[in-house]
C-alpha positions, 0 to 999 in steps of 0.5 A: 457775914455770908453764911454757907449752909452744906447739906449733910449727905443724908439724901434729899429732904424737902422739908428738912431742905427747906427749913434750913433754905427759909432760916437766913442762910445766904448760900446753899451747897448741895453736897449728895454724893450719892444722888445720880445726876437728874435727882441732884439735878431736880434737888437744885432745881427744886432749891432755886423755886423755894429760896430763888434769892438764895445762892446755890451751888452743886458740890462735884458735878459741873454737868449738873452746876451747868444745866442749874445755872449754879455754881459748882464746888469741885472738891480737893481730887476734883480736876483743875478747872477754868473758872469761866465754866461756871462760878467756882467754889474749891476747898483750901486745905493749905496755904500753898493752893492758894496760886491755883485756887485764886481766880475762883469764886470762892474758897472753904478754908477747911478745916479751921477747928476739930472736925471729924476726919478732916486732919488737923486744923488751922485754928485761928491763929494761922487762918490770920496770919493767912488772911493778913498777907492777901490781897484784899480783894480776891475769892469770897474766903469762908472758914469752913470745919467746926464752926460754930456760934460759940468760936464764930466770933474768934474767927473774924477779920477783914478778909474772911467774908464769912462761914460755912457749916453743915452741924449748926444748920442740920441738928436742930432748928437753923433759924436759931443756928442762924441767929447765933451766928449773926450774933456772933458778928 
């Protein structure tokens, strides 16, 4: 299972940073709104010296997935965009994106549980019956709102590769969040 660990958006911590790049994680998602282009540019590029095997990617700003040699996750309002620009991670709030989004990478199923401000959620029913009716191959799909290790396990299932979460990983020690998560496999 491939787990997604998304930054908080409270600014660039290296040590808060690197716990969570050091706890087990597969990929990491920058997601600072905030930070202008060259200090989200030195935070990618200071995560890709601390966990090198550690996938990256760069939430909204191509230019900085660009000159990181990182993926790039273009949010909901963000323009469509050729997926051979750079790996390509969007959202997937509803079954209907899917058309447009399937030549991507990669895709957060969002928000799978209660998460806050995130409208009303799939749940693990309808993520399901989803899953059933893809191809099976295709983007790396990751359930991504209100996951936790406590309903991670209701949420498996051939096609998802696995979960994406910034809680879990940000409040509290990541290496545990980490192992809840494995698991919960």
């Amino acid at each position: 299972m491939i787990l997604l660990a998304i930054t908080p958006g409270l600014g660039f911590d290296r040590d808060r940073w690197s716990a969570v790049l050091r706890s087990g994680v597969d990929a990491f998602l920058i997601r600072e709104k905030q930070l202008e282009a060259r200090a989200l540019l030195d935070a990618a590029r200071w995560c890709q010296d601390e966990a090198p095997g550690i996938e990256l990617w760069v939430a909204g700003r191509l230019d900085v997935a660009l000159s990181a040699g990182c993926g790039l996750h273009a949010p909901e309002a963000y323009p469509e965009l050729d997926p051979g620009w750079a790996p390509l991670s969007r959202p997937l709030h509803a079954e209907a994106q899917w058309k447009d989004r399937k030549t991507c990478r990669q895709l957060l199923v969002s928000p799978v549980f209660d998460s806050p401000g995130k409208g009303e959620p799939w749940g693990p029913a309808r993520l399901h019956r989803f899953l059933d009716q893809l191809p099976p191959t295709g983007p790396r799909l990751l359930a991504l709102g209100g996951v936790e290790p406590a309903n991670a396990g209701l949420l498996r299932h051939p096609r998802l590769a696995g979960l994406a979460a910034i809680r879990p990983f940000w409040m509290g020690d990541p290496r545990r969040a980490v192992a809840a998560f494995r698991t919960a496999e």
